[in-house]
C-alpha positions as CSV (number, residue, x, y, z in Angstrom):
1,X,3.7,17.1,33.4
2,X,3.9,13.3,34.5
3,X,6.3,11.3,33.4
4,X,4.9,7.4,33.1
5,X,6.3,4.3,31.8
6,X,5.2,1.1,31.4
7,X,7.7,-1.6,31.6
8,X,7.8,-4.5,29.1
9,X,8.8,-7.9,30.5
10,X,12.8,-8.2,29.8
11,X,12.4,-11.9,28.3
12,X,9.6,-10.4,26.1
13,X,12.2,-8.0,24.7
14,X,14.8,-10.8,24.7
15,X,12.9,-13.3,22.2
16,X,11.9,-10.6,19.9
17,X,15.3,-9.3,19.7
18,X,16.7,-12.8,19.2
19,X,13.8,-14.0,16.9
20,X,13.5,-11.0,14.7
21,X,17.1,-9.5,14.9
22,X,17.4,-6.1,16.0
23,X,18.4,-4.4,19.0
24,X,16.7,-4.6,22.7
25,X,15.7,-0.9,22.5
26,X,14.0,-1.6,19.2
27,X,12.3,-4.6,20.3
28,X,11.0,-2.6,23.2
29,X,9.9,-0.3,21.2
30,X,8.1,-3.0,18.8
31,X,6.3,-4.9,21.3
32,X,4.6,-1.7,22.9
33,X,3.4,-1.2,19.6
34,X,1.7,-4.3,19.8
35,X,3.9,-6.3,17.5
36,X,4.9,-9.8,19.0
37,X,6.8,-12.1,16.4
38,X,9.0,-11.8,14.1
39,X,6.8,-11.7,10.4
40,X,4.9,-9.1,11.8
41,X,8.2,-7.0,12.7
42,X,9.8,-7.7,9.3
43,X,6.2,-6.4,7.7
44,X,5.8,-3.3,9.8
45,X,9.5,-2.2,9.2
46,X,9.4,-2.7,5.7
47,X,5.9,-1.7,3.9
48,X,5.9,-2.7,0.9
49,X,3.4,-1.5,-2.4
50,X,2.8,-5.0,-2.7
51,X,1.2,-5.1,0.4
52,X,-1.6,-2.6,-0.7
53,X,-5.0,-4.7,-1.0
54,X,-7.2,-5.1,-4.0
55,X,-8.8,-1.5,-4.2
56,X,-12.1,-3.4,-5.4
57,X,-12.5,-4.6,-1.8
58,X,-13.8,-1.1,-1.1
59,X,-17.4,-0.7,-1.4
60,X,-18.6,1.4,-4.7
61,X,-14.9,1.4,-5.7
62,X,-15.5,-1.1,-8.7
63,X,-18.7,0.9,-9.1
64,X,-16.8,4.6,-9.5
65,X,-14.2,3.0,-11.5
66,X,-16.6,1.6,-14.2
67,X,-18.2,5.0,-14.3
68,X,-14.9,6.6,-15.1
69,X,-14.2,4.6,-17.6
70,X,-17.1,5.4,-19.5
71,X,-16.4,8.7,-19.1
72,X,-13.3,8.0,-21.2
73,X,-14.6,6.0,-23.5
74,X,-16.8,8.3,-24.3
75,X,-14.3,11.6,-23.1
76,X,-17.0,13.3,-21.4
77,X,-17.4,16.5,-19.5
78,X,-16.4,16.2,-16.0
79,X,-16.3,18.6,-12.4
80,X,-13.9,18.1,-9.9
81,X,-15.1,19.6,-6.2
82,X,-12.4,18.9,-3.7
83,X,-11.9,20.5,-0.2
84,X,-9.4,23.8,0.5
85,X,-7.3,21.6,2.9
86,X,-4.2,19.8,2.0
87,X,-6.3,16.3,1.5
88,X,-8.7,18.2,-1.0
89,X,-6.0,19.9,-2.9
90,X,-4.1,16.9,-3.0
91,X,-6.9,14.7,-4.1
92,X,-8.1,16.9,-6.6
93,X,-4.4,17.3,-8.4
94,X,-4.4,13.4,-8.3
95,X,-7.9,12.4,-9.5
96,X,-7.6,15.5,-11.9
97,X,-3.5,14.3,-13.3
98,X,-4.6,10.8,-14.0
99,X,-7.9,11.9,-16.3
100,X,-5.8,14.2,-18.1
101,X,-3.6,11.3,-19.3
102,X,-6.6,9.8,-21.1
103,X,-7.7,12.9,-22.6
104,X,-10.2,13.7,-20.2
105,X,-9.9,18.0,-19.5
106,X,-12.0,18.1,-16.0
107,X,-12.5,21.3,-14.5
108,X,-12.2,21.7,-10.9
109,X,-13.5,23.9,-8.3
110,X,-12.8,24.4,-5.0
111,X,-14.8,26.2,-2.4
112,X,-13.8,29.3,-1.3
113,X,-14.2,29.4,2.9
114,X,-15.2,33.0,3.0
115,X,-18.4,32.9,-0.2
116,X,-18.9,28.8,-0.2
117,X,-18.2,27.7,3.8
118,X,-17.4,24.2,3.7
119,X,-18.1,21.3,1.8
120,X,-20.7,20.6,-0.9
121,X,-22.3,23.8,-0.8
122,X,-25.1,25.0,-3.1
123,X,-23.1,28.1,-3.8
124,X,-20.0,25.9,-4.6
125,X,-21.9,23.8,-6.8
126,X,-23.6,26.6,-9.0
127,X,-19.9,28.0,-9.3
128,X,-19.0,24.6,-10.8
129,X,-21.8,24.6,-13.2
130,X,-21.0,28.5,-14.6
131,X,-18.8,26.6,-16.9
132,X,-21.5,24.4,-18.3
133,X,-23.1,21.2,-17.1
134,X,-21.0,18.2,-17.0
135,X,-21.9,14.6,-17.6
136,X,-20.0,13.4,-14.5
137,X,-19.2,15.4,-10.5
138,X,-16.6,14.2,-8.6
139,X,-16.4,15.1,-5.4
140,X,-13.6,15.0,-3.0
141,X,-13.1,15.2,1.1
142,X,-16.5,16.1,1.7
143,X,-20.2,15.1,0.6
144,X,-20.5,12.2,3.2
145,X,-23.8,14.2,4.4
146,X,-24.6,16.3,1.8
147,X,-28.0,14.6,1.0
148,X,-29.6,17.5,-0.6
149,X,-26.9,19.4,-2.8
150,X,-26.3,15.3,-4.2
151,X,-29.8,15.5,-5.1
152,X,-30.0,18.3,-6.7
153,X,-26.7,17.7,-8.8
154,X,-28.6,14.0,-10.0
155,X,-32.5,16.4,-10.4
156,X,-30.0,17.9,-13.3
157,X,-29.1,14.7,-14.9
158,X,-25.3,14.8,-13.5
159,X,-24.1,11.2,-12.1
160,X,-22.0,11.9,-9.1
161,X,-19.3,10.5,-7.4
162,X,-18.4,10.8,-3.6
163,X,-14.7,10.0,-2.1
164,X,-14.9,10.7,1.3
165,X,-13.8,9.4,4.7
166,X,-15.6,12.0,7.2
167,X,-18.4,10.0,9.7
168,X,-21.8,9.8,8.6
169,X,-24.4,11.5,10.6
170,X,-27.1,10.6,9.5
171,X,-28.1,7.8,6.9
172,X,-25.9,6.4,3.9
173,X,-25.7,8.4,0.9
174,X,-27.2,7.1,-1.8
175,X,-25.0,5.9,-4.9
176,X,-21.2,6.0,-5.4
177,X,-20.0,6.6,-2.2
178,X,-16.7,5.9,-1.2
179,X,-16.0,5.9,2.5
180,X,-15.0,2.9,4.9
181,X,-16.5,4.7,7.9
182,X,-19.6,4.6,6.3
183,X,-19.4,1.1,4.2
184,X,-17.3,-1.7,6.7
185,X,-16.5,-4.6,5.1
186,X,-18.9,-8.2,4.9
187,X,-17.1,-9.1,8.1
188,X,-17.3,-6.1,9.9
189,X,-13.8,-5.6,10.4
190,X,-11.4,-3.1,10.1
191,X,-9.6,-3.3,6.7
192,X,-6.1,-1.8,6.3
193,X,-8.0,1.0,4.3
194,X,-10.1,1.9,6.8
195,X,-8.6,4.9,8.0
196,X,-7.7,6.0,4.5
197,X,-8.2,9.8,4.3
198,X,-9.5,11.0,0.7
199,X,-6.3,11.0,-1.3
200,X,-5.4,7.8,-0.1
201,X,-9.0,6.7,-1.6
202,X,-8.5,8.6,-4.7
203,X,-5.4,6.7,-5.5
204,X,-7.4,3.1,-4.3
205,X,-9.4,4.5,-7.4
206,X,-6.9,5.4,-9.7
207,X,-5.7,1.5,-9.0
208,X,-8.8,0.6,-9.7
209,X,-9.5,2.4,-12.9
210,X,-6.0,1.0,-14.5
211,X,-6.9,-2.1,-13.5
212,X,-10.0,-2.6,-15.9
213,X,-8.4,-0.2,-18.7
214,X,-5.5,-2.6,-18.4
215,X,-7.6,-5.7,-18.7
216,X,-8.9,-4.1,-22.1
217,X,-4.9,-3.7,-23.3
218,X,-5.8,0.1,-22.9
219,X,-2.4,1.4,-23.9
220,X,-2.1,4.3,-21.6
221,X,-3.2,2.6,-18.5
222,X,-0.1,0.6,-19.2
223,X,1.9,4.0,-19.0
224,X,0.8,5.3,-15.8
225,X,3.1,4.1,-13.0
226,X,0.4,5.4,-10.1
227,X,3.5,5.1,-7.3
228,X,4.9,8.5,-9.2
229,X,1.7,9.8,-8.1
230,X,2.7,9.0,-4.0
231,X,4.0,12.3,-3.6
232,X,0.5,14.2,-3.4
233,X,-0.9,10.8,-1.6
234,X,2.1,11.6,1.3
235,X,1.1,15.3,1.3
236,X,-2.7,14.8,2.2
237,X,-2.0,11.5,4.3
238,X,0.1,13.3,7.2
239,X,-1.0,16.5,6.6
240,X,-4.7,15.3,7.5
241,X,-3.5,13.4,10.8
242,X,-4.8,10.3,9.8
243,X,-3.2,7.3,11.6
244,X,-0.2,6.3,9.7
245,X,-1.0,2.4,10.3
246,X,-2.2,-0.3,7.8
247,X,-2.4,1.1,4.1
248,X,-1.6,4.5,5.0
249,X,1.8,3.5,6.6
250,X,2.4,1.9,3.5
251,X,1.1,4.9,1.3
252,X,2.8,7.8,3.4
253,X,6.4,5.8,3.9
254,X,6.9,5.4,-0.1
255,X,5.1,8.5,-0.7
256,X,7.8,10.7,1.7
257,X,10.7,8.7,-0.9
258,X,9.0,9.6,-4.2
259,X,8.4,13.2,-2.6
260,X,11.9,13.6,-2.2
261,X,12.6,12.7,-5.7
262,X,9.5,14.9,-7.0
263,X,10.3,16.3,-10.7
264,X,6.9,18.5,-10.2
265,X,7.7,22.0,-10.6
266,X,5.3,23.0,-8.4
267,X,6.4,21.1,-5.3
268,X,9.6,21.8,-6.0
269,X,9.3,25.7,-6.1
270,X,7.1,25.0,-2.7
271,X,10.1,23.0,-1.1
272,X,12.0,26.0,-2.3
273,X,10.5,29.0,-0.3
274,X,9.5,26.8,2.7
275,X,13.3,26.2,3.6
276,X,12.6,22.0,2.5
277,X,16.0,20.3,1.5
278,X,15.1,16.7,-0.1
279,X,18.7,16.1,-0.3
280,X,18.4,16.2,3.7
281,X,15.3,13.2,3.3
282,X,11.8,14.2,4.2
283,X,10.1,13.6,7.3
284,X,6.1,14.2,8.3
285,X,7.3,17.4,9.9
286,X,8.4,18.9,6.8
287,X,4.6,18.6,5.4
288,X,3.0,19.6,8.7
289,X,5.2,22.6,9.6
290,X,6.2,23.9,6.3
291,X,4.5,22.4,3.0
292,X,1.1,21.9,4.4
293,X,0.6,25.5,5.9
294,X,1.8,27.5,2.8
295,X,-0.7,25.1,0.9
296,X,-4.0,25.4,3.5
297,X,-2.8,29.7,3.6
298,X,-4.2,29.5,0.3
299,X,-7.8,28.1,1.2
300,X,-8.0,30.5,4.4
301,X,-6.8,33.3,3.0
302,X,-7.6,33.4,-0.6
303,X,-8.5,30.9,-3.0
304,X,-7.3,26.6,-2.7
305,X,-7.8,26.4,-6.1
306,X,-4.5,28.6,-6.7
307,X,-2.6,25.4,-4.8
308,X,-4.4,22.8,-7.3
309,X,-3.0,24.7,-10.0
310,X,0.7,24.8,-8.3
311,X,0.7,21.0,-8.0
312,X,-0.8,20.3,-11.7
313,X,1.1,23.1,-13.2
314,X,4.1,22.6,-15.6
315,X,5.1,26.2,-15.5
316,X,7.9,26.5,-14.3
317,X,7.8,30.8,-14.0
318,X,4.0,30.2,-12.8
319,X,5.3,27.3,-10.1
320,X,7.8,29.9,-8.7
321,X,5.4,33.2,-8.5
322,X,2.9,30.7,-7.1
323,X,4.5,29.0,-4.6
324,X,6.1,33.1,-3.4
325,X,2.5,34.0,-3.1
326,X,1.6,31.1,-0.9
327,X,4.7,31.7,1.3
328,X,3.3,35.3,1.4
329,X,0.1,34.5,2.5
330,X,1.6,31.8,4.7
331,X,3.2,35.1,6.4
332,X,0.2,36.6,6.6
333,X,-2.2,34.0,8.1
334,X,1.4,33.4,10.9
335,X,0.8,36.8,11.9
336,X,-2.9,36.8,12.4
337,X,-2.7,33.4,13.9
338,X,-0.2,35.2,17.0
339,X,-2.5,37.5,17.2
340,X,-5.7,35.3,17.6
341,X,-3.6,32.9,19.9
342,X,-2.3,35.6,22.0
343,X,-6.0,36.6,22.6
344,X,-7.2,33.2,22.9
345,X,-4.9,32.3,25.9
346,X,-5.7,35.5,27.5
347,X,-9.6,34.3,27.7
348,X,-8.6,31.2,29.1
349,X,-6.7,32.0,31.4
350,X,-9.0,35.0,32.5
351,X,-12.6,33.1,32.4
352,X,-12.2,29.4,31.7
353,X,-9.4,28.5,33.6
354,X,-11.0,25.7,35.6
355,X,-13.3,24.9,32.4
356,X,-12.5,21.0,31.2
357,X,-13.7,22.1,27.5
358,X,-13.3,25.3,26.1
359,X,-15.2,27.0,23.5
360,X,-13.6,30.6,22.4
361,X,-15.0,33.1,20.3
362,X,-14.5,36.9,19.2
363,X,-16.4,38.5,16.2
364,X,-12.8,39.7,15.2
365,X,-11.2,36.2,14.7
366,X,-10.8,35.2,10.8
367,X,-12.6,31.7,10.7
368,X,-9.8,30.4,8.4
369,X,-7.2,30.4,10.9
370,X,-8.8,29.3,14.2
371,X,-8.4,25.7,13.4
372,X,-4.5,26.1,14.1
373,X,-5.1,28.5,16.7
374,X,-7.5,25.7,18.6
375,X,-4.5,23.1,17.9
376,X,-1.7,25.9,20.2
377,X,-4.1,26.1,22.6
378,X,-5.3,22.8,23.4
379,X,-2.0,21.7,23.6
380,X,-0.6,24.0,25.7
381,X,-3.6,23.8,28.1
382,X,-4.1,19.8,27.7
383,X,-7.8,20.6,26.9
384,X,-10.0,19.9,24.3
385,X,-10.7,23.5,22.6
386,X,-13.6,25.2,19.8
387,X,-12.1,28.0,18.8
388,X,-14.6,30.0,16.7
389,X,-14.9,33.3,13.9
390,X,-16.9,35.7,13.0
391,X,-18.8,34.7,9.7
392,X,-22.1,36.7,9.3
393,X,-25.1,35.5,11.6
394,X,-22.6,32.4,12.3
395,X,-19.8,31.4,14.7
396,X,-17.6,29.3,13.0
397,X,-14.4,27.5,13.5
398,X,-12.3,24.1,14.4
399,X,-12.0,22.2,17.6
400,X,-8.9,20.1,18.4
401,X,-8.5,17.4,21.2
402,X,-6.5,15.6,23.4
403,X,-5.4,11.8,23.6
404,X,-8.0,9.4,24.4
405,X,-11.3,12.0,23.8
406,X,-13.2,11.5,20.4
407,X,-14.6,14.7,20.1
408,X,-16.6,13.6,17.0
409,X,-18.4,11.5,20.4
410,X,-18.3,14.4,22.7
411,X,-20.4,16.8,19.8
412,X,-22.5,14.1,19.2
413,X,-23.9,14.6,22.9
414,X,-24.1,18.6,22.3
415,X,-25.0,19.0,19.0
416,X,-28.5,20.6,19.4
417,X,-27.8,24.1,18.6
418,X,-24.9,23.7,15.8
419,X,-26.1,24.3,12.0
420,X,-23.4,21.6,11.1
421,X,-20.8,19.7,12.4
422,X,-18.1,17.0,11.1
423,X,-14.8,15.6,11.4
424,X,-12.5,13.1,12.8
425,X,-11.8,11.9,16.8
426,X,-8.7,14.4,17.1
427,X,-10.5,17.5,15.0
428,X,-13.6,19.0,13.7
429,X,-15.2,22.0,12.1
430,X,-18.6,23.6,13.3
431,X,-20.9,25.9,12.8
432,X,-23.6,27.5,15.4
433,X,-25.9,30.9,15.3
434,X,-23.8,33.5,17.9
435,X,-27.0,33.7,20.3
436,X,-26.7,29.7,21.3
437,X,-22.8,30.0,22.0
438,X,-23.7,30.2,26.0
439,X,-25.7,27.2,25.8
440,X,-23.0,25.4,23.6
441,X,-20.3,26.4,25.6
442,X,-21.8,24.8,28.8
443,X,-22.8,21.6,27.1
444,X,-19.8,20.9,25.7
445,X,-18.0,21.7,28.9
446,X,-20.6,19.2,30.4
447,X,-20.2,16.7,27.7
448,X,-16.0,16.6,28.1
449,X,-16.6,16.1,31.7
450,X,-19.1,13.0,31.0
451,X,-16.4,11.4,28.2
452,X,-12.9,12.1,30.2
453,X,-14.3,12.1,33.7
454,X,-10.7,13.4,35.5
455,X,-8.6,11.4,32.9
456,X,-7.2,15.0,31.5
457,X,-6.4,16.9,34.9
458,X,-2.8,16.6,34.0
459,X,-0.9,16.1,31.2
460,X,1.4,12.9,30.7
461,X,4.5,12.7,29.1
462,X,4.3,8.5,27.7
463,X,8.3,7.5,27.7
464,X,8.6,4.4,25.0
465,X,11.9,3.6,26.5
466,X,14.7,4.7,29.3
467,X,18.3,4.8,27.3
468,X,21.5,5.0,28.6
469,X,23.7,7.8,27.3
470,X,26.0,5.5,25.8
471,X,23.0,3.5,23.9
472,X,22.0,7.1,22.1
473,X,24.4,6.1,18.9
474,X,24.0,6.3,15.4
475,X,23.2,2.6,15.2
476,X,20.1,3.6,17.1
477,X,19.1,6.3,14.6
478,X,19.3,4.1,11.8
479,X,17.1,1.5,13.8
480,X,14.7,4.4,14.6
481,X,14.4,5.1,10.9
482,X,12.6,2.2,10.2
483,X,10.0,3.2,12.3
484,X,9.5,6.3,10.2
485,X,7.0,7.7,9.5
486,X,5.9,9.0,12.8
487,X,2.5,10.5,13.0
488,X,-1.1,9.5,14.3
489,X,-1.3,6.1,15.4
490,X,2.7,6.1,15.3
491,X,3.6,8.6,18.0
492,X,7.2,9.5,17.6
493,X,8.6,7.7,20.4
494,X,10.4,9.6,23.6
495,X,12.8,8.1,25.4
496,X,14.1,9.0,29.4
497,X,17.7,9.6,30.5
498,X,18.6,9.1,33.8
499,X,20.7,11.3,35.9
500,X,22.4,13.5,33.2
501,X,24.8,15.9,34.6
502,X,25.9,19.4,32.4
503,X,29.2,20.6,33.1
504,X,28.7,23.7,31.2
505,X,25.4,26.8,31.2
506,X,23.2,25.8,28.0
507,X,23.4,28.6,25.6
508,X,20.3,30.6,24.9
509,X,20.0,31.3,21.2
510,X,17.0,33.7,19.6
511,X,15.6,34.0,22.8
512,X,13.6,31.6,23.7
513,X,15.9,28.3,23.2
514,X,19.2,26.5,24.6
515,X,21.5,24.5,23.2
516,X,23.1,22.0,26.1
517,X,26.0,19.3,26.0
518,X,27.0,16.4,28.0
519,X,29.1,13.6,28.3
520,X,28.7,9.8,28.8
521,X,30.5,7.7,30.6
522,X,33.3,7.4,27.5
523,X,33.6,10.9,27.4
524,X,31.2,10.9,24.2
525,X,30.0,14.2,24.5
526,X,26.4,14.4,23.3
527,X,24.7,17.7,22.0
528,X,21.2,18.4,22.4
529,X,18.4,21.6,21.6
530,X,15.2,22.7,24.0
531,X,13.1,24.7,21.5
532,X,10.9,27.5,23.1
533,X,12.1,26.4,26.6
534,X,14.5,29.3,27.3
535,X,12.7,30.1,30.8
536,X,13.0,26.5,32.3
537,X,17.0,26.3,31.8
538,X,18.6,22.8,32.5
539,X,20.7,23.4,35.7
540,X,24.6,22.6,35.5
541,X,26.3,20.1,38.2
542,X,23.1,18.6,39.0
543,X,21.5,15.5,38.4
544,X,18.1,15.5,36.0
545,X,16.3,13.2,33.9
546,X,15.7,14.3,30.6
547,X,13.1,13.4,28.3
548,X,13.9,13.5,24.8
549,X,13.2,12.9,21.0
550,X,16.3,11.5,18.7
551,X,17.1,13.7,15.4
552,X,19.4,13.6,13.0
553,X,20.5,17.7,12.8
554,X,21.8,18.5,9.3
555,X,24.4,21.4,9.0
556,X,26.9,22.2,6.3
557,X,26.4,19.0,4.5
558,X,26.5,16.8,7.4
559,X,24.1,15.3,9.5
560,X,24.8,15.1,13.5
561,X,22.8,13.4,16.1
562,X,21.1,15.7,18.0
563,X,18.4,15.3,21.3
564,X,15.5,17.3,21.6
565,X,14.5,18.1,24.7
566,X,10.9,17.5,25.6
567,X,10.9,17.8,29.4
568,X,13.2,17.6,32.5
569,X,12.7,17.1,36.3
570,X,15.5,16.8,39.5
571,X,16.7,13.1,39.1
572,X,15.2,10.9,42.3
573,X,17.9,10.3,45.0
């Protein structure tokens, strides 16, 4: 891995620390961020609900909002289609939570991966309609290019309404569509909501909504605080790996807070089996690693619809069951994801070693797991990677990439054979018949070579900032915090330490990590953790630079600062 660093000009860290008063490191740390004076600083470190934009500056927002209204005025029927992933359950418990407080009782469906695929599906949709035909069809986190399946909903007399934010391949849907990558702005530039993922737009419509009923002195839009809603926005926002910049920095720091605090039984039964303290604060990691999963195991396993009613439900007995039966088949999809993984590397590293793209397939993979599969492997191999399963006549699955490759761009150039495809830059879903996977496989090789040239040969390790030992403090940490949350667009940052020396062996713990201690100059002894990094032990009474992540470790009621170890090489000289 190589280390790089790109120095920021010491009277450039200077003024900003003087001008908006906070520490050198932290003024580093702004300006590579691209933040240059002081108003900017203050605005980034503290995002304020205020900040959020008129929703009605969104195209068909206004539109949607009227429509909704007259379904409440009028308190008709209405269908709820959301995605199985974490955005579409968590904008289908929002949309679906605010209607119920004006009487409205929508149903809501959510396709099942193994009888619906994904999206708008005609199978999906006839599902919806067992129950009857509704006046009004939402639909959530998909639809963007589901010309036909709209149609057919409107041939019936339905009005629909899309929130989406996947790219548009071919021509604008017609109607209420909600999606800035499909409608920009009169100017043509980015908006702070243009990278909004579909919960983030289903609240921009809830805003909305209470903004007219509260023009008419409606007297429950007056009732409805929509921040106590942030919860579910925070749990699609970093769980979809949107960038957490603009509105959704806004949306996903305040949402973390009112997550913490969340008096839903459901997410608190969730927090419960997935080891989640909110006394302890909650980070992104806590949705990625441990919320998030148990609530996708659902959609890839079984049925999302189970996690809607978990995050809707007031039941407490039901919340608990619930959220043990989503831990269960959050165990279940862990060990067929090893499994898959374990296999996956093996073809790599037997026939596409030398491969810049890598497509994967086996007719005994389980579709609904390959997506984190494809994430292991392209980051352990620093290679954009389709990982695909065995669905009938279909090979079906996720891609992930690296930094700095679109691969919504790199599909576009090798998209002949697939039956559909979609997504964002970072990852995407497809679908292809098994007999054109050869073909596929060398286009998309070809077409990674043609977008990242050589750029991915090796992987980098970016350093935000070389530290002292003696500047890691808790001062720091609390600086650090207000550049939470870290996510997309707002990498964590990792910092260098020079020419650490360990008096004492690290300790190996559960086999494949080490704990390690050393001191600084004051005799400040500083603790640190290398997870899964058991066979590349830091050597003692030698020099090394260490590259590192800054946590706060919470044990017995106490927090401690602790560094994670990301990499280490022999110190130069």
């Amino acid at each position: 891995m190589r280390w790089t660093h790109t120095p920021v000009p010491t009277e450039e860290i200077e003024a900003l620390s003087k001008g908006a008063g906070v520490s050198r490191v932290l003024a580093e740390l702004l300006l590579r961020a691209g933040l240059r004076d002081a108003g900017g600083c203050a605005t980034f470190l503290a995002p304020a609900l205020a900040a959020l934009q008129d929703p009605f500056l969104l195209r068909n927002v206004d539109a949607a909002a009227t429509r909704l209204r007259q379904a409440i005025a009028n308190q008709e029927s209405v269908v709820v289609l959301g995605d199985y992933d974490v955005d579409g359950v968590s904008s289908t418990a929002l949309l679906v939570s605010v209607l119920r407080r004006f009487g409205l009782l929508p149903r809501f469906v959510v396709p099942r991966r193994s009888e619906d695929g994904y999206g708008l599906s005609r199978s999906a949709i006839d599902r919806a309609l067992e129950g009857g035909r509704p006046h009004l069809f939402v639909v959530l986190d998909c639809g963007t290019n589901s010309h036909d399946e709209v149609a057919y909903l409107r041939e019936q007399g339905i009005d629909v309404i899309v929130l989406d934010h996947h790219r548009s391949k071919e021509r604008a849907l017609d109607g209420m569509l909600i999606n800035p990558h499909v409608h920009r702005d009169d100017t043509g530039a980015d908006g702070p909501w243009r990278h909004l993922c579909t919960v983030g737009l289903v609240f921009k419509l809830a805003h909305g909504l209470l903004k007219q009923l509260r023009a008419e002195n409606h007297p429950v839009a007056f009732r409805i605080k929509l921040r106590d809603h942030l919860d579910l926005v925070a749990l699609g926002t970093v769980a979809d790996l949107v960038p957490l910049l603009g509105e959704n920095r806004i949306l996903a720091r305040h949402g973390l807070t009112i997550l913490q605090e969340s008096r839903r039984p459901g997410l608190r039964a969730l927090m419960e089996v997935a080891g989640v303290k909110p006394e302890n604060g909650i980070n992104p990691v806590d949705i990625s690693f441990r919320l998030g999963p148990r609530i996708n195991a659902s959609g890839r396993l079984a049925d999302a619809a189970l996690s809607v009613e978990l995050l809707l439900s007031e039941d407490l007995a039901f919340c608990q069951q619930t959220a043990q039966q989503l831990d269960a088949f959050n165990r279940e999809r862990q060990e067929i994801e090893r499994k898959i993984t374990e296999e996956a590397e093996q073809l790599i590293e037997t026939h596409y070693a030398d491969s810049p793209g890598i497509v994967l397939f086996s007719e005994d993979w389980h579709p609904g797991v390959v997506g984190i599969v494809a994430g292991r492997v392209t980051r352990k191999y620093n290679r954009p990677c389709v990982v695909l399963g065995n669905e009938g006549e279909f090979a079906k699955g996720s891609g992930r990439s690296i930094d700095g490759l679109n691969l919504v761009e790199v599909l576009g150039t090798c998209c002949d054979h697939l039956v559909s495809w979609g997504g964002h830059p970072m990852a995407v879903g497809i679908a292809l018949r098994k007999e054109h996977l050869p073909v596929f496989r060398e286009q998309f090789a070809a077409a990674v070579r043609t977008q990242a040239g050589d750029a991915i040969a090796e992987a980098r390790l970016e350093l935000a900032a070389w530290l002292t030992p003696e500047q890691i403090t808790p001062r720091l940490m609390d600086e650090l915090e207000q550049l939470h949350p870290f996510g997309q667009g707002n990498a964590e940052p990792r910092f260098g330490v020079r020419g650490v020396v360990l008096r004492t062996a690290p300790e190996i713990f559960k086999t494949f990590h080490f704990r390690f201690n050393f001191e600084d100059q004051r005799g400040r002894r500083l603790h640190g953790v290398a997870w899964k990094m058991a066979s590349r032990l830091l050597p003692v009474g030698v020099p090394v630079d260490l590259a590192v992540e800054l946590k706060w470790n919470h044990f017995n009621d106490r927090k401690f600062l602790q560094l994670c170890l990301v990499d280490w090489r022999p110190s130069a000289g």
